[in-house]
C-alpha positions, -999 to +999 in steps of 0.1 A: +577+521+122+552+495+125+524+498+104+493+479+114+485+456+084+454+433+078+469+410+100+476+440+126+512+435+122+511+423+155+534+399+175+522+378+205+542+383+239+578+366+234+574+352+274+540+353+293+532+389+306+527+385+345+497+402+356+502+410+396+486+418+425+479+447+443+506+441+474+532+424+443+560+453+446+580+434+419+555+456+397+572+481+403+607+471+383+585+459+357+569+495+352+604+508+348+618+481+328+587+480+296+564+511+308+534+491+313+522+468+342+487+446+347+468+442+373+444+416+383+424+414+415+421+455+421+386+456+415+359+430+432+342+409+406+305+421+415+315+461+409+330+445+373+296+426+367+275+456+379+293+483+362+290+462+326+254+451+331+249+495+337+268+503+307+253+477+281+220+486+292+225+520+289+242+509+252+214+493+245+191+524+247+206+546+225+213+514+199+178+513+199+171+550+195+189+549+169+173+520+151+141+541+155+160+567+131+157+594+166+199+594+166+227+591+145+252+562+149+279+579+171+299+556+198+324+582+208+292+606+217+272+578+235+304+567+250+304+605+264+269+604+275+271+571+291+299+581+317+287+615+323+254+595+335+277+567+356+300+595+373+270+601+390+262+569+404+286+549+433+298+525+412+321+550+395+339+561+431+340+529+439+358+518+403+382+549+401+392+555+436+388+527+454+417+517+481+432+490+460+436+517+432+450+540+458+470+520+470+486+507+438+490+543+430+507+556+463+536+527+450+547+546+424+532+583+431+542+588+467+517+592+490+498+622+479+478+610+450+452+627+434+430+615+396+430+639+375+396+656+359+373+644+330+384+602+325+371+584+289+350+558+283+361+539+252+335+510+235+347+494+208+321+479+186+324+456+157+336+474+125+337+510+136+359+532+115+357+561+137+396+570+144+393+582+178+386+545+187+414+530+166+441+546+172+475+541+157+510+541+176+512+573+198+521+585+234+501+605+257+524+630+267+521+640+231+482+651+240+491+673+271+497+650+299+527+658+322+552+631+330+542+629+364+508+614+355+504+579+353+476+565+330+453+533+339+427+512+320+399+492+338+385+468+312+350+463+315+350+435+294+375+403+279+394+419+251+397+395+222+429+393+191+413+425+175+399+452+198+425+453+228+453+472+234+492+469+219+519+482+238+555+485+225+575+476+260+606+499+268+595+527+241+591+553+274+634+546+275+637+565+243+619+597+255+595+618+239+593+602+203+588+631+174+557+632+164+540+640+130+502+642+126+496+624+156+516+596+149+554+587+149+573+611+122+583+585+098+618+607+087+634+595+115+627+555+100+617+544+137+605+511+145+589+498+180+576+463+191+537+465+186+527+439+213+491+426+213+478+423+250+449+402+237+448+378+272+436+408+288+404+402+311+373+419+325+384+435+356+420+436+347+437+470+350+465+483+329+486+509+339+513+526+312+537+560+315+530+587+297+559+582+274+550+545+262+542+538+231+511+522+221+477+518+204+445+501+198+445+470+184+413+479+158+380+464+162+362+429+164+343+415+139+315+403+166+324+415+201+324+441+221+353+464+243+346+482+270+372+504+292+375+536+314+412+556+314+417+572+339+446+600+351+466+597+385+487+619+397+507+638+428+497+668+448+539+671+448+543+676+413+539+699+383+509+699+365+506+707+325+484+732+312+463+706+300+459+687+339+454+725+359+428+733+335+406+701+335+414+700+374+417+668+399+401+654+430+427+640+459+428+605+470+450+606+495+473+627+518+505+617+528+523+623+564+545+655+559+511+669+545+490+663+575+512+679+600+514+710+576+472+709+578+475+706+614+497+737+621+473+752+595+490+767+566+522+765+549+536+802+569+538+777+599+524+806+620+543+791+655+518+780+684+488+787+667+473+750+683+493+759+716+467+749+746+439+738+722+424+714+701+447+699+673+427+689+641+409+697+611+373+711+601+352+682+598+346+681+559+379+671+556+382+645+577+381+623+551+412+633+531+429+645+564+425+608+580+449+615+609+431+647+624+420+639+661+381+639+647+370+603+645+345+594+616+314+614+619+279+595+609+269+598+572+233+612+572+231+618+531+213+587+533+185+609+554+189+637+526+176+621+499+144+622+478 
């Protein structure tokens, strides 16, 4: 097993990783080949600027507070705070489910995508010891996720040597790796590639399966990392206990789906549009897109305070 050492044990990439694009299918054999693809170009650099400026302000206030001795030092709890605050706001819809992301997502999902409940904001800040933000090897599905589910990483920020991400390419091949106290069960004397992704960007977006291994890099002596996960998933598959319980939103609705909301329910009750209008109640319009009702006008705009 590799065992992240003052020099973080860590080996640069043996070739250049390709980042891609959102409309680069080649991705695609690259996701099944090492577990792990990057993006570039899914997000618009203003939402990336905008979305940073938010979250160091907000930062900077509870820094602050606590310099004033009114909190205690605790990242993972601001980090909580901080995107409990921005889900509320339209930069996070338009970081999380905007079309480049469902597109991307539809690739290797199928067309009925959905992101699953409660995402994670994770800032790593020079010299924190706190071991929920430096984590050692591991693999999701060992925290609940299904297979299905398909992690991604928007970086808010440049990652530098020590505060990125490592990924050990191929690792999802072997299948669920044993486990012992939340780390790979050193009795079966395993050892994995511990890749640093240090050329990682702002705005960059990585993607991983839920069997890959990988882990944090550590922490920066002077800069800061800033990054939402988030969960994506299919309407078409199984959930885990874990994903039904913290619930999901849908991002799109494929085909075979929409003609099943159109005959209106899965019975398939025959003639039930015969000689009438075919289409769907007007709050869904927007995850039904193929319903005869056209875009209605938005008047939340007149709703508010």
């Amino acid at each position: 097993m590799n065992i992240l050492k003052k020099n973080h044990g860590l080996k640069n990439p043996t070739k250049p990783i390709k980042k891609f694009s959102v409309d680069d299918k080649t991705s695609h054999e690259t996701f099944v080949k090492d577990g792990f693809v990057i993006y570039k170009g899914i997000h618009e650099n203003k939402l990336i600027n905008e979305t940073r400026q938010l979250f160091f302000d907000w930062y900077g206030r509870l820094e602050q507070a606590h310099n004033e001795g009114k909190i205690e030092k605790d990242i993972n709890g601001w980090a909580v705070s901080i995107l409990e605050k921005f889900e509320s706001t339209p930069l996070y819809n338009s970081l999380v489910a905007n079309q480049n992301m469902v597109t991307v997502m539809q690739g290797y999902l199928g067309p009925d995508v959905c992101i699953l409940g409660y995402d994670a904001l994770w800032i790593n800040v020079p010299q924190n010891k706190d071991p929920v933000l430096k984590k050692v090897q591991h693999t999701d599905a060992w925290t609940g996720t299904s297979i299905h589910s398909i992690f991604s990483k928007t970086f808010i920020t440049d990652v530098d040597q020590y505060n990125g991400m490592c990924v050990s390419p191929g690792s999802h091949i072997q299948g669920l790796i044993p486990v012992k106290n939340r780390g790979i069960d050193p009795t079966h004397n395993l050892e994995f590639e511990n890749v640093n992704l240090d050329f990682i960007e702002s705005g960059d977006v990585l993607i991983w399966h839920p069997l890959l291994i990988h882990s944090t890099t550590g922490h920066s002596d002077k800069n800061i990392r800033m990054s939402i996960t988030s969960r994506f998933s299919s309407t078409e598959t199984p959930f885990s206990t874990q994903e039904r319980a913290l619930g999901y939103r849908t991002l799109s609705v494929g085909p075979m789906n929409q003609i099943l909301r159109l005959v209106g329910n899965d019975f398939l009750q025959p003639m039930r549009t015969y000689g009438g209008f075919v289409g769907v109640d007007r709050r869904m319009n927007k995850v039904y897109g193929y319903s005869n009702y056209k875009m209605q006008t938005d008047y939340k705009e007149l709703l508010k305070d």
